[in-house]
C-alpha positions as CSV (number, residue, x, y, z in Angstrom):
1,X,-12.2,-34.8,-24.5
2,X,-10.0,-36.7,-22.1
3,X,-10.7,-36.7,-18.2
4,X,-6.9,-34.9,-17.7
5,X,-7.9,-32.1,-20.3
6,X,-11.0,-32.0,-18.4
7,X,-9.7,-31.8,-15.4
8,X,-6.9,-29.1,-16.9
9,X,-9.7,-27.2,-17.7
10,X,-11.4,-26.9,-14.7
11,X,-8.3,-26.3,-12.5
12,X,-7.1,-23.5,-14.7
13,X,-11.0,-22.1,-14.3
14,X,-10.7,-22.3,-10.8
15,X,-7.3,-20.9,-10.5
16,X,-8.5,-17.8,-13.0
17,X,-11.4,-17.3,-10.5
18,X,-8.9,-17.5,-7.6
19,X,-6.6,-14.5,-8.8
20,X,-9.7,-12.3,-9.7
21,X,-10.5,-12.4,-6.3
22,X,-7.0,-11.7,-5.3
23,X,-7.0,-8.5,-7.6
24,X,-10.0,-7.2,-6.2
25,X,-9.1,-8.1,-2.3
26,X,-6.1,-5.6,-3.4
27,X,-7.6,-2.9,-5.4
28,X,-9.9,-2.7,-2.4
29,X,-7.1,-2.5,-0.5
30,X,-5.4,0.4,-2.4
31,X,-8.7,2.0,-2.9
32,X,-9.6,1.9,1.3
33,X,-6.0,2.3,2.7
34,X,-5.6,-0.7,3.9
35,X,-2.3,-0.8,1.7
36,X,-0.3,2.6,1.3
37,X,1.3,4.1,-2.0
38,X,5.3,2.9,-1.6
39,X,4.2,0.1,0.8
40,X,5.4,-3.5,-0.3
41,X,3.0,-6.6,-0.8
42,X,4.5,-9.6,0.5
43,X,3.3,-12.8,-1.5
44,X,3.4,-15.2,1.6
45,X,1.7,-12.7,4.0
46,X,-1.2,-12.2,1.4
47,X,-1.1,-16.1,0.7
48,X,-2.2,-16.5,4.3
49,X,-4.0,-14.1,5.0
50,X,-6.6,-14.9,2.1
51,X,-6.0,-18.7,1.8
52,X,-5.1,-19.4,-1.5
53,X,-1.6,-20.3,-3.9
54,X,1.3,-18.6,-4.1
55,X,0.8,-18.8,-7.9
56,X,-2.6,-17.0,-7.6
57,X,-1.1,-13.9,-5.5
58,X,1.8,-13.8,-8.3
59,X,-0.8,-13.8,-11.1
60,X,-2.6,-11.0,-9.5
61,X,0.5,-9.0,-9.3
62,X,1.3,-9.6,-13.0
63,X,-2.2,-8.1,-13.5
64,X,-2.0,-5.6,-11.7
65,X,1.2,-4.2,-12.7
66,X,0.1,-4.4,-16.3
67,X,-2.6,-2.1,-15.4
68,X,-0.7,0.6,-13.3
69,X,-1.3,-0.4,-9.7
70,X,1.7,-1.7,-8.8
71,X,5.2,-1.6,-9.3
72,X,7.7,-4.5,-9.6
73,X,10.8,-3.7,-8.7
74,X,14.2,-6.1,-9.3
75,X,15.3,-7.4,-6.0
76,X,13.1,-5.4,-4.1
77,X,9.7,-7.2,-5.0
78,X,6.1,-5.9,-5.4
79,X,5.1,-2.2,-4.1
80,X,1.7,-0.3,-4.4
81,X,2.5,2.2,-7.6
82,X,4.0,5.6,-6.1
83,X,3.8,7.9,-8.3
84,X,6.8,10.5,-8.3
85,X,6.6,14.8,-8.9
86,X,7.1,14.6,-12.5
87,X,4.6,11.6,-13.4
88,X,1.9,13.7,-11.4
89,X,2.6,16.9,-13.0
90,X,2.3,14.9,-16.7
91,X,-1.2,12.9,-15.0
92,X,-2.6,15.9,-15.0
93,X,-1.6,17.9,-18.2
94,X,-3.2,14.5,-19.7
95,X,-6.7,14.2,-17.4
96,X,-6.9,18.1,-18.1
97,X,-8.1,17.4,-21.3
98,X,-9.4,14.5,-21.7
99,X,-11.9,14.8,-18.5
100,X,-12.6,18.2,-20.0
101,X,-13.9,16.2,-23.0
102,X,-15.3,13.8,-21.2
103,X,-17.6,16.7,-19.2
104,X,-18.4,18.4,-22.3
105,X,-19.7,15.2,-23.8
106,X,-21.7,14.1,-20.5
107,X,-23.5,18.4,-21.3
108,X,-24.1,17.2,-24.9
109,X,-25.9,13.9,-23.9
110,X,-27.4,14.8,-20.7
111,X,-30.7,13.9,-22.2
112,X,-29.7,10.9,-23.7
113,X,-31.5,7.7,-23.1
114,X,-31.3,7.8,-18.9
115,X,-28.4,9.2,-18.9
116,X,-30.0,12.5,-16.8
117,X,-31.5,9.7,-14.0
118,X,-27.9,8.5,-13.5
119,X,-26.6,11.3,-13.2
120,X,-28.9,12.8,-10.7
121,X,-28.6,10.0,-8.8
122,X,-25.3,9.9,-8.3
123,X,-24.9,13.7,-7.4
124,X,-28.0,13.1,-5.0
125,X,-25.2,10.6,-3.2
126,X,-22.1,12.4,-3.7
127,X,-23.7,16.3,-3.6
128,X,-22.4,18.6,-0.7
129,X,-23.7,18.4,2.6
130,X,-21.8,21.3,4.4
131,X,-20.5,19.1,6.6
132,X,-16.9,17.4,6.6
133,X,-15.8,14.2,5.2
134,X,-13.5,11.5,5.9
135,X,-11.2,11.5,3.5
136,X,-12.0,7.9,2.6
137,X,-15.4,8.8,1.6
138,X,-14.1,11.6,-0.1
139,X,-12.1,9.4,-2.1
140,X,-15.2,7.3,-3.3
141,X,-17.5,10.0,-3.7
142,X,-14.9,11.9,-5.7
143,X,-14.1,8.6,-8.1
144,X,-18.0,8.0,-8.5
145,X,-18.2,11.5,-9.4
146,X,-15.7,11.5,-12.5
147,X,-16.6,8.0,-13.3
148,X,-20.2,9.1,-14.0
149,X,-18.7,11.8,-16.3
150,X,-17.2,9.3,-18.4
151,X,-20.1,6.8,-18.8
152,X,-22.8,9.7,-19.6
153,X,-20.5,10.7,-22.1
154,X,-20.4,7.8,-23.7
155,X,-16.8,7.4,-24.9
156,X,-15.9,3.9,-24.6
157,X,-12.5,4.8,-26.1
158,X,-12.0,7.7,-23.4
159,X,-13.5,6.0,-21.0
160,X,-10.6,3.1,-21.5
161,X,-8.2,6.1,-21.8
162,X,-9.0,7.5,-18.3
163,X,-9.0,4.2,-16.3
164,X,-5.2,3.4,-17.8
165,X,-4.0,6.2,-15.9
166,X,-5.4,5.1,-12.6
167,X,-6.2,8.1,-11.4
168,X,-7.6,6.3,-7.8
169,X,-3.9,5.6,-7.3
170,X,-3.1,9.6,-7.3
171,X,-5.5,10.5,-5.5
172,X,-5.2,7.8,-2.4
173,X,-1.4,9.1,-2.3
174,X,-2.6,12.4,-1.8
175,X,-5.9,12.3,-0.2
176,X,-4.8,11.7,3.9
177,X,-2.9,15.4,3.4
178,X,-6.3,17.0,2.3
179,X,-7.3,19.2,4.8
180,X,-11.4,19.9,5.2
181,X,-11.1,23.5,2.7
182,X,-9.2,21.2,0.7
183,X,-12.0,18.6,0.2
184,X,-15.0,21.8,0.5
185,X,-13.2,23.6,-2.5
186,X,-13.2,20.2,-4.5
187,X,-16.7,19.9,-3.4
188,X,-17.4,23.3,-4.4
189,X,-15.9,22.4,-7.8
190,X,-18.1,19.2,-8.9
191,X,-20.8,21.8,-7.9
192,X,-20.6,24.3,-10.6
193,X,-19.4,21.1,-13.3
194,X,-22.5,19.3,-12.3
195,X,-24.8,22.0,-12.9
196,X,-22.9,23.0,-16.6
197,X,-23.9,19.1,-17.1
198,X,-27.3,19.1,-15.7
199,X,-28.0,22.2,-17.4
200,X,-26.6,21.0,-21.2
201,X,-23.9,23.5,-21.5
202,X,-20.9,21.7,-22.9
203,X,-18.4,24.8,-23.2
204,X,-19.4,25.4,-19.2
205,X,-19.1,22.1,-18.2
206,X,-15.5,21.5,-20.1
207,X,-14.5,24.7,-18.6
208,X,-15.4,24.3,-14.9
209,X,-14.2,20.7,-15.5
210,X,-10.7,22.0,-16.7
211,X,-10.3,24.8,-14.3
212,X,-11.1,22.0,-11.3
213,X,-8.4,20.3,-12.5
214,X,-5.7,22.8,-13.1
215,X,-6.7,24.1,-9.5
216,X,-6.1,20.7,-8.0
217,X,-2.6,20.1,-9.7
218,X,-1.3,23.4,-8.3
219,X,-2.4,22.3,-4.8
220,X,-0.8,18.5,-5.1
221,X,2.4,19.7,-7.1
222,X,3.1,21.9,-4.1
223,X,2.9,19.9,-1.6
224,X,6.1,18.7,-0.4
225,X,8.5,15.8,-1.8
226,X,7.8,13.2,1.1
227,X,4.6,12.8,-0.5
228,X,6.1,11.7,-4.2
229,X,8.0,8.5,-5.2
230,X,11.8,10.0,-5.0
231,X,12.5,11.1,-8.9
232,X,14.5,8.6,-10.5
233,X,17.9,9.5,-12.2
């Protein structure tokens, strides 16, 4: 192999390494609040802010809007994805069911393997404490939560099927206009699902998982239309 190719190599190693790190600095980003739903990402402000290539921060956004996360819009450049009335009210006739499977399938393997130690260790982190949270911590407790669902289920195929829709991206957009009965019902909810799950009731846990669900939507469909991407003709 020639010193060039080599070389080639190495570079393009480097560079693949370089926009990984750009992804995640975003998705963090997203994720914490740091960058808003609707808000634009300006390649040269991120270039120097993290110190790397133009080329890696356009890379990343290729990535990421592959995957849902962000928008590219003609003329306009890259945005964080917004998502708009209508794709929120069809996000959540699709997670209805498919989280619904995913709890009953976490009640049917509960005693799998580990599966019950991870489990009860992430509800002995995320489990109400009858105190408020900041919404930020909401956020992660509330991913961790449903993410647990899906691996004690043991899915792979759902589990791929529920992270394309992003669902941290819905729930950042809504989450600063939760108030604290907002964030004690949902606590409240991942209650009774947890203990269908713990307890190896899969019709339960399906149930409570779906109702949770359906109760959410009707809160986040009504709130009002400064907190959607304007519909699009």
């Amino acid at each position: 192999m020639s010193v060039e190719l080599v070389q080639e190599r190495n570079s393009d190693q480097r560079r693949g390494g370089t926009v990984d790190f750009v992804v995640q600095h975003l998705v963090d980003g997203i994720l914490h609040g740091r960058f808003a739903p609707g808000q634009r990402l300006v390649a040269r402000d991120l270039t120097e802010e993290m110190g790397v290539s133009r080329g890696s921060v356009r890379e990343a956004f290729r990535l990421m809007a592959a995957d849902g996360l962000v928008d590219l819009v003609p003329n306009k450049g890259v945005t964080v994805r917004r998502l708009s009335r209508h794709q929120t009210r069809d996000l959540f006739e699709i997670r209805e069911v498919l989280e619904g499977l995913a709890a009953k399938l976490a009640a049917q393997r509960i005693n799998v393997n580990d599966n019950r130690a991870m489990f009860e260790s992430m509800w002995r982190t995320v489990r109400p404490r009858g105190h408020h949270l900041a919404w930020d911590i909401f956020i992660e407790h509330n991913r961790l939560f449903h993410r647990t669902i899906v691996s004690v289920g043991g899915n792979l195929l759902l589990k791929d099927a529920i992270d394309k829709l992003q669902l941290p991206i819905m729930m950042v957009q809504v989450g600063r206009m939760m108030a604290d009965e907002n964030i004690q019902q949902s606590e409240n909810d991942h209650a009774t699902i947890a203990d269908a799950i713990l307890d190896g009731d899969p019709g339960r846990a399906a149930e409570a998982m779906q109702n949770h669900l359906r109760e959410l939507a009707d809160w986040v469909l009504a709130l009002p239309d400064s907190a959607f991407k304007r519909e699009e003709n």
